[in-house]
Wavefront OBJ file of the C-alpha trace (Angstrom):
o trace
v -1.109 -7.578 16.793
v -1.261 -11.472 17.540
v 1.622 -13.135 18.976
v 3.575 -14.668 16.390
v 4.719 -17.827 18.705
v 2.285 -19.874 17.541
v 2.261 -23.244 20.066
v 0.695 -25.806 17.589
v -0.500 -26.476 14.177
v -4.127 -26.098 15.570
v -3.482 -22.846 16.892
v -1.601 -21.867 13.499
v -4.536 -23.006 11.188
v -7.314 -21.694 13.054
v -5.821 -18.512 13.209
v -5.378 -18.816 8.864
v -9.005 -19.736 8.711
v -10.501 -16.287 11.057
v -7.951 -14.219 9.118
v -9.952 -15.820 5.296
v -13.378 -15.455 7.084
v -12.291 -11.737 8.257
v -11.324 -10.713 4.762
v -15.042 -12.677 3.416
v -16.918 -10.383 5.960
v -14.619 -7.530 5.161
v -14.924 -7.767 1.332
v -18.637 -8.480 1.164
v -19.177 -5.459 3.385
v -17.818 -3.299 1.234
v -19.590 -4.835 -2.109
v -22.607 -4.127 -0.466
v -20.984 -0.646 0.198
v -20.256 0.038 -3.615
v -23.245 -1.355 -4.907
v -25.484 1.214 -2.311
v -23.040 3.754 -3.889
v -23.458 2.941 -7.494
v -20.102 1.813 -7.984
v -20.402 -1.730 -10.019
v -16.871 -1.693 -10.974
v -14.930 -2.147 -7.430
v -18.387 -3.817 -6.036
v -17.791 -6.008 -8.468
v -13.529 -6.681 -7.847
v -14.926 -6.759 -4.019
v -17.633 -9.626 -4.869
v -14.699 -11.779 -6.879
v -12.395 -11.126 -3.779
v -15.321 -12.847 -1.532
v -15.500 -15.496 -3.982
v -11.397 -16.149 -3.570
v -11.362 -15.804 -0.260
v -14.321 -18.770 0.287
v -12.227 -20.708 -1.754
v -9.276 -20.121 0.152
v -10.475 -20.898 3.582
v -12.060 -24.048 1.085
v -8.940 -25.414 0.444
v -7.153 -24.411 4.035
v -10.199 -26.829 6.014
v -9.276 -29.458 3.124
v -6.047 -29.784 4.257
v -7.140 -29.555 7.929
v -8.780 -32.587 7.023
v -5.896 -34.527 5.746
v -3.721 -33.638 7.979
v -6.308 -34.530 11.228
v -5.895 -31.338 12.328
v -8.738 -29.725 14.230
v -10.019 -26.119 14.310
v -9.515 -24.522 17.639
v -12.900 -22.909 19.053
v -10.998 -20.785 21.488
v -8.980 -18.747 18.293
v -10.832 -15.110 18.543
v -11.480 -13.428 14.968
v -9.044 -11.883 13.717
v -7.892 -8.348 12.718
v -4.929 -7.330 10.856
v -3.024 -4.081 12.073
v 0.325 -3.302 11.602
v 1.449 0.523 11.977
v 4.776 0.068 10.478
v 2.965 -0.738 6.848
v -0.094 1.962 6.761
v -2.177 3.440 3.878
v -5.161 5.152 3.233
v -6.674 2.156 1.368
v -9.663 0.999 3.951
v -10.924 4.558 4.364
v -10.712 4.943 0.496
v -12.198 1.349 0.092
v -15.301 2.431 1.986
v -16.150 5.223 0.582
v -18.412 4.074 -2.517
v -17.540 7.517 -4.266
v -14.104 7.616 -4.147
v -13.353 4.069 -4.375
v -12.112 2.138 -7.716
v -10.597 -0.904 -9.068
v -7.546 0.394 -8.080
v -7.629 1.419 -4.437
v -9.793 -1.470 -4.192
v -6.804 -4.377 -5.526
v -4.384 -1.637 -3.544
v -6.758 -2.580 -0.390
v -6.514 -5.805 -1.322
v -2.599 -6.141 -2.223
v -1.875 -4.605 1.833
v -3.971 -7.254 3.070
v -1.911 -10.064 1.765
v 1.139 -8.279 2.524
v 0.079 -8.342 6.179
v -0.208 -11.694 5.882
v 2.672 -13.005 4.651
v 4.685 -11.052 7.370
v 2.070 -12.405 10.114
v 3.298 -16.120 8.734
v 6.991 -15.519 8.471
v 7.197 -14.095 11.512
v 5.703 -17.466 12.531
v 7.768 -19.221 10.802
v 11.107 -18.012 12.501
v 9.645 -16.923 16.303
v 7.393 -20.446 16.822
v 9.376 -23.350 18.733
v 7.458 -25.588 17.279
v 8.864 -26.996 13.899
v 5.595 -28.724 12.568
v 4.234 -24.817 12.575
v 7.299 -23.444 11.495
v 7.014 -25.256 8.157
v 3.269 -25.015 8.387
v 3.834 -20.989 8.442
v 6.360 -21.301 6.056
v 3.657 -22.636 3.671
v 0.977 -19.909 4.477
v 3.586 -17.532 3.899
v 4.013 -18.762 0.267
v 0.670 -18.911 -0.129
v -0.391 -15.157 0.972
v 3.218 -14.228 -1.340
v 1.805 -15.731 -4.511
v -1.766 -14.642 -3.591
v -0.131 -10.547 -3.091
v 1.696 -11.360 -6.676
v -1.191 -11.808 -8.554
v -2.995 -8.834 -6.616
v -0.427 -6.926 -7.742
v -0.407 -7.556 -11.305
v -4.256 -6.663 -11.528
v -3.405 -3.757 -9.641
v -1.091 -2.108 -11.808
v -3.387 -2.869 -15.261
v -6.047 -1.174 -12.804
v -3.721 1.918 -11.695
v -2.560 2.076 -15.875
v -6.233 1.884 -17.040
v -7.632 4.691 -14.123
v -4.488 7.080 -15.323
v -5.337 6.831 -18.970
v -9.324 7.500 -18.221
v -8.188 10.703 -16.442
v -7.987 13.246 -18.500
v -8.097 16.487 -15.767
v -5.564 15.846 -13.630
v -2.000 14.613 -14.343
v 0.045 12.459 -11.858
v 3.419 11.261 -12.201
v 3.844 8.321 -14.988
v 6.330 5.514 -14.120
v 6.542 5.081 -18.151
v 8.032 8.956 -17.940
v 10.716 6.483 -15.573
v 13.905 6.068 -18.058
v 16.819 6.851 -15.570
v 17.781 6.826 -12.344
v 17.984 10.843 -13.184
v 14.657 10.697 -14.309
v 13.470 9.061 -10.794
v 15.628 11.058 -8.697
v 13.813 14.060 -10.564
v 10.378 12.833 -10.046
v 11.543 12.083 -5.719
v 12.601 15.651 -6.065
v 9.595 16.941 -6.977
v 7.855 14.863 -4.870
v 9.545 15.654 -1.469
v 9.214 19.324 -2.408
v 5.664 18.899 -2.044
v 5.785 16.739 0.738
v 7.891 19.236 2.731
v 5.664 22.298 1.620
v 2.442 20.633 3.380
v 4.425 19.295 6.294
v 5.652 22.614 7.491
v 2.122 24.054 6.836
v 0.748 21.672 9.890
v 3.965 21.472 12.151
v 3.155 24.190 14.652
v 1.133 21.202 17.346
v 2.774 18.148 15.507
v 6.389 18.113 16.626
v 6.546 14.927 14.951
v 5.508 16.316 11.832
v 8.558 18.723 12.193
v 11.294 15.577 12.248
v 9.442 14.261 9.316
v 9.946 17.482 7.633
v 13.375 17.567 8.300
v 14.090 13.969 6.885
v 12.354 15.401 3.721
v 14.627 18.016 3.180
v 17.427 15.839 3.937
v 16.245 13.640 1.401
v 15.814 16.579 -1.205
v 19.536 17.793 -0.413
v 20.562 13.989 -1.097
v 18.818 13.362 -3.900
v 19.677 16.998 -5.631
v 23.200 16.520 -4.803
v 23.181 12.623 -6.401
v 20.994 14.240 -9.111
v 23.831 16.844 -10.305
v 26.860 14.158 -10.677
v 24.677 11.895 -13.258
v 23.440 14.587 -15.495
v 19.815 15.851 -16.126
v 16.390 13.718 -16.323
v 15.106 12.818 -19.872
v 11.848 14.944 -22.194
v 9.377 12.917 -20.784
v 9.449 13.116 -17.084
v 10.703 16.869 -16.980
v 7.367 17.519 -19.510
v 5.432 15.049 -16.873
v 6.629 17.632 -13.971
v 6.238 20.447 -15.875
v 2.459 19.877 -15.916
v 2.044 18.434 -12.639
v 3.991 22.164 -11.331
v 1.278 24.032 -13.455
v -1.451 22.051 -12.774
v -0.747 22.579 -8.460
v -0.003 26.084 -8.676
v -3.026 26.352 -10.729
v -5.205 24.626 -7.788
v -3.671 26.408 -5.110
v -4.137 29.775 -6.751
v -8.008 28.896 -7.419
v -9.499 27.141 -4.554
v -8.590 27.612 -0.530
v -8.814 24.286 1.227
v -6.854 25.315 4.257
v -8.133 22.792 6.826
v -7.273 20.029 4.076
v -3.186 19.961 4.163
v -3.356 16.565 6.823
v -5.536 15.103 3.522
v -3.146 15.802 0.714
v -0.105 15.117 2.835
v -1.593 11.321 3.156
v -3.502 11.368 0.137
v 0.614 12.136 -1.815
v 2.909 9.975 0.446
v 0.196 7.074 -0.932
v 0.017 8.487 -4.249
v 3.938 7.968 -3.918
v 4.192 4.757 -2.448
v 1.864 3.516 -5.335
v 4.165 5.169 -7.717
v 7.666 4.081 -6.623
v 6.039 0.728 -6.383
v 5.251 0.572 -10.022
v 8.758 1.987 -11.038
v 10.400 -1.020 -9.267
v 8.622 -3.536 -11.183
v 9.049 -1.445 -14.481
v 12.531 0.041 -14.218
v 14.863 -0.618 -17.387
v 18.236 -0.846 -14.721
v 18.795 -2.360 -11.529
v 20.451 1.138 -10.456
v 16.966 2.774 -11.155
v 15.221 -0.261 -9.337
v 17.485 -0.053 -6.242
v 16.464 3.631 -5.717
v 13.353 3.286 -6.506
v 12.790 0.245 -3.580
v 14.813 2.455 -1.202
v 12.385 5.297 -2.205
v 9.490 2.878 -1.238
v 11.006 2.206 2.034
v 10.796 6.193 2.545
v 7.089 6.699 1.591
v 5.880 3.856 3.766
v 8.249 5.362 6.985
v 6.348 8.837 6.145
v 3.001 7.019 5.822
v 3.973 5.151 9.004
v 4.698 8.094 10.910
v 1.160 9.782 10.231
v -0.497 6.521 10.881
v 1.016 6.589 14.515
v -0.392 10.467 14.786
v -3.290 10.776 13.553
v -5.086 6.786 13.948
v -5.262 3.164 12.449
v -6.581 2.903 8.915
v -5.630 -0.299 8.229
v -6.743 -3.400 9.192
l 1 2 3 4 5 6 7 8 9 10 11 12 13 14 15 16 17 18 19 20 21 22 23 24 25 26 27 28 29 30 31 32 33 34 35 36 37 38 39 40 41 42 43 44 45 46 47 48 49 50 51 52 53 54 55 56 57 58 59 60 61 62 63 64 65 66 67 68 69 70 71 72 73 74 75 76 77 78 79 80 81 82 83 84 85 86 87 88 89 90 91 92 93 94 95 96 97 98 99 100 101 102 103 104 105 106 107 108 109 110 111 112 113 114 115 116 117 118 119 120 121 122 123 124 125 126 127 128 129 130 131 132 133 134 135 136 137 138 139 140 141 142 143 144 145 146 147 148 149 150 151 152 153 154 155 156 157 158 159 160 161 162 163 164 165 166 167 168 169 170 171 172 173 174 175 176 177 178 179 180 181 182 183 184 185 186 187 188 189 190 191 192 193 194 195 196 197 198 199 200 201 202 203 204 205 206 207 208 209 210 211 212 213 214 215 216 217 218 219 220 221 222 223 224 225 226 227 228 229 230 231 232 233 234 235 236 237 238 239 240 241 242 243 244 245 246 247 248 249 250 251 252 253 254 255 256 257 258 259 260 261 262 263 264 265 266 267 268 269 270 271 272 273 274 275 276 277 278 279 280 281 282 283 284 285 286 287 288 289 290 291 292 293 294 295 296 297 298 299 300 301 302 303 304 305 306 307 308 309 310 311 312
């Protein structure tokens, strides 16, 4: 993780201009990745990231220039990682079959997101002020830049949901209530808790995580049953999703697997309660759905730290 007191404004922008040439080399790579894999639609949402990134680090040794600041030679390349704020995204990224427009924007969207906490940190550890407001512009930047991300990305995650038609997943639009979240959480957590305590026997970590869940379920259950029941659409929405798993588990045996689809749904989740927090109809439903958000990404977190670094 680099330090985030940053001495001066060379130091600041030099490390701004590896971090826009890491992401060029990062998102060409993988172009080249999905083209070998005949995947044209994320090689080519990985080609127009190149292109955006060029013109960011563009526009960042522009300003360099007015400001008569020069690049630092001694500023190694750099390479995001922060374990607090994991996903599955790079592994899924690089894999030219199981990649999309989706996972590619969601690789894209954690990127930024790193970012912008690399520059605020910047912005209130550095004793220098010039690169405290400095950071405090970068940090605006990689915001705005994670915004508009995140706006493709959910017309990306909409459009791949409607084009499947053989297996359901949770739909934020099913989202009406805070019932109808804490219903969806439920269901959710259930899972979650039924793979976790299928892999706990050399993962004693795994075993407090398991625990949280079912605290979580007992919370949730217990909020659930002094607001009333969840709407049509999202107990239909469940309904099929509960068919639709016990129909999997009854017909295929993928023991070995359970580490996979306990990632593979605290992402699916963290994806999901993301989209219901820019989509909810209440700020009640919103504020459970951000603190539900907070809970995937501790969960997602906590099997980074086990089990390896597939971030940046």
């Amino acid at each position: 993780m680099l330090a985030t007191n940053v001495k001066s404004t060379s130091d600041l922008m030099s490390i701004a201009l590896q971090a826009e040439r890491e992401a060029i080399r990062r998102y060409s790579r993988l172009a080249a990745c999905m083209h070998e894999g005949h995947n044209d639609s994320a090689a080519a949402l990985f080609e127009r990231m190149v292109l955006e990134e060029r013109e960011h680090e563009r526009l960042l040794l522009e300003w360099m220039e007015q400001e008569g600041i020069e690049e630092n030679p001694d500023i190694e390349p750099v390479r995001w990682s922060d374990p607090q704020v994991s996903t599955a995204y790079n592994d899924e990224a690089c894999d030219p079959h199981h990649s999309s427009p989706y996972r590619a924007l969601a690789f894209a969207v954690h990127n930024e997101e790193i970012a912008f906490r690399f520059y605020t940190h910047v912005a209130a550890d550095s004793e220098n002020k010039v690169v405290r407001q400095y950071a405090e512009i970068l940090a605006r930047e990689e915001l705005g830049h994670a915004a508009l991300l995140r706006a493709e990305r959910r017309h990306a995650y909409h459009k791949e949901r409607e084009s499947r038609t053989d297996e359901p997943r949770l739909d934020p639009k099913a989202i009406h209530t805070e019932a109808d979240l804490l219903a969806a959480a439920i269901h959710i957590d259930r899972y979650l808790a039924e793979q976790m305590n299928i892999i706990t026997t050399d993962t004693p970590e795994i075993n407090v995580l398991a625990e949280k869940t079912q605290q979580q379920i007992n919370s949730n259950e217990n909020s659930l049953s002094h607001i009333g029941l969840p709407g049509e659409d999202i107990s239909q929405n469940l309904e099929q999703l509960k068919s639709y798993n016990a129909y999997m588990k009854q017909k295929f045996d993928n023991s070995g697997q359970e580490l996979q689809r306990l990632w593979a749904c605290c992402d699916r989740s963290f994806a999901f309660y993301d989209t219901v927090v820019e989509t909810a109809a209440d700020e009640t439903t919103m504020l459970v759905a951000q603190k539900l958000t907070s809970s995937a990404l501790d969960r997602i977190g906590v099997l980074k730290q086990l089990f390896g670094d597939s971030g940046m």
